[in-house]
N, C-alpha and C positions, 0 to 999 in steps of 0.2 A: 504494500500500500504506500501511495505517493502521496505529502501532502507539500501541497505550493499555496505560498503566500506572496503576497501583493502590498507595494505601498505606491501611493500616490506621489509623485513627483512634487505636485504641488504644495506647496507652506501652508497649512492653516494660519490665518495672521489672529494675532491672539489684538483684540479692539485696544488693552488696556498697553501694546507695543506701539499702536498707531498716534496713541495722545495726544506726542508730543511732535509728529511727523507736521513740519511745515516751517514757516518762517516765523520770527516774532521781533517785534521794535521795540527799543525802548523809547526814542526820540527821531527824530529824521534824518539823521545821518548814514550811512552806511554801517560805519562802525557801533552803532546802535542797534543791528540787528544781529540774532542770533539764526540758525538752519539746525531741525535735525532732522535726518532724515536714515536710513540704512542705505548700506552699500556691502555687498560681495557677505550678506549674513548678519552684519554688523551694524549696529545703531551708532550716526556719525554726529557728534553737535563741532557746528564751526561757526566761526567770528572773527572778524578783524579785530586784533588788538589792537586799536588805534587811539579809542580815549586814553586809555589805563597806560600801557606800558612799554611794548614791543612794536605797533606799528605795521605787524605782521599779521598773515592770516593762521588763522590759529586753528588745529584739527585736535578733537578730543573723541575717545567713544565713550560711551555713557549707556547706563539700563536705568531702564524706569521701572520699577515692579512693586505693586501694592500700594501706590502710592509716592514712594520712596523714589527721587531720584539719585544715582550714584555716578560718579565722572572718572576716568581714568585719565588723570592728571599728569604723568609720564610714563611713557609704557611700558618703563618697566619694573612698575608699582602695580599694585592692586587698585581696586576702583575705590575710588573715598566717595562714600556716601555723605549726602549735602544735606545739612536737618533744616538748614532756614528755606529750605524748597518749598512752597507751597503753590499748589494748584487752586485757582478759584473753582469752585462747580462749574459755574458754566461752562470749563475747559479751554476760554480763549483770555487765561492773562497767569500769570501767573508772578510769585515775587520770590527773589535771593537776594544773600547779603551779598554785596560786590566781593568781598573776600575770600569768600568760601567759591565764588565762580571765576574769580582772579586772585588766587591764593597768594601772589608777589604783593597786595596792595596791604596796606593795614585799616582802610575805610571800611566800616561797620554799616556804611547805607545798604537801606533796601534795595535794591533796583527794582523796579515794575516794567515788566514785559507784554507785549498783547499780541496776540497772533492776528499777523495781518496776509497767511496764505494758508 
């Protein structure tokens, strides 16, 4: 007796991985916007460092799961999870401490984000 199994090529996308999928502003600038999106498997958040520090475009991967978002801040650390992340309900704004999402700054402001894709 022969038993064959089957899986589907395709990803179930789990809703609560999509979340954060899109752009978000804080102000009008360029460097004011955050992306995240997945790439080759991977959840990608990017931004020009351009207010804060470097001036450069910056690539981070990050999981969001249960709520919690977590950033891998050099690759070759573990992910730091961010406790001042908070999601509004209605899922298009959200707020972090600049430092905890620009860990070189020592500023304790909130930033407020809104998603504008």
């Amino acid at each position: 007796m022969y038993l064959f199994a089957a899986c589907s090529k395709k990803e179930i996308m789990n809703p609560q991985k999509q979340t954060l999928y899109g752009k978000w502003a804080m102000g009008p600038g360029d460097g004011d916007t955050l992306e995240f999106s997945s790439e080759n498997g991977r959840n990608i958040l990017r931004y020009l460092d351009a207010h804060f520090i470097t001036g450069i475009y910056m690539e981070r991967e990050y999981r969001y799961v249960n709520g919690v978002l977590s950033i891998q801040m050099y690759p070759s650390e573990d992910f730091t999870q961010i406790p001042s992340f908070t999601l509004l309900p209605q899922d298009d704004e959200f707020r972090i401490l600049a430092n905890e999402l620009y860990p070189q700054l020592s500023s304790t402001i909130t930033l407020i984000y809104r998603k504008i894709q």
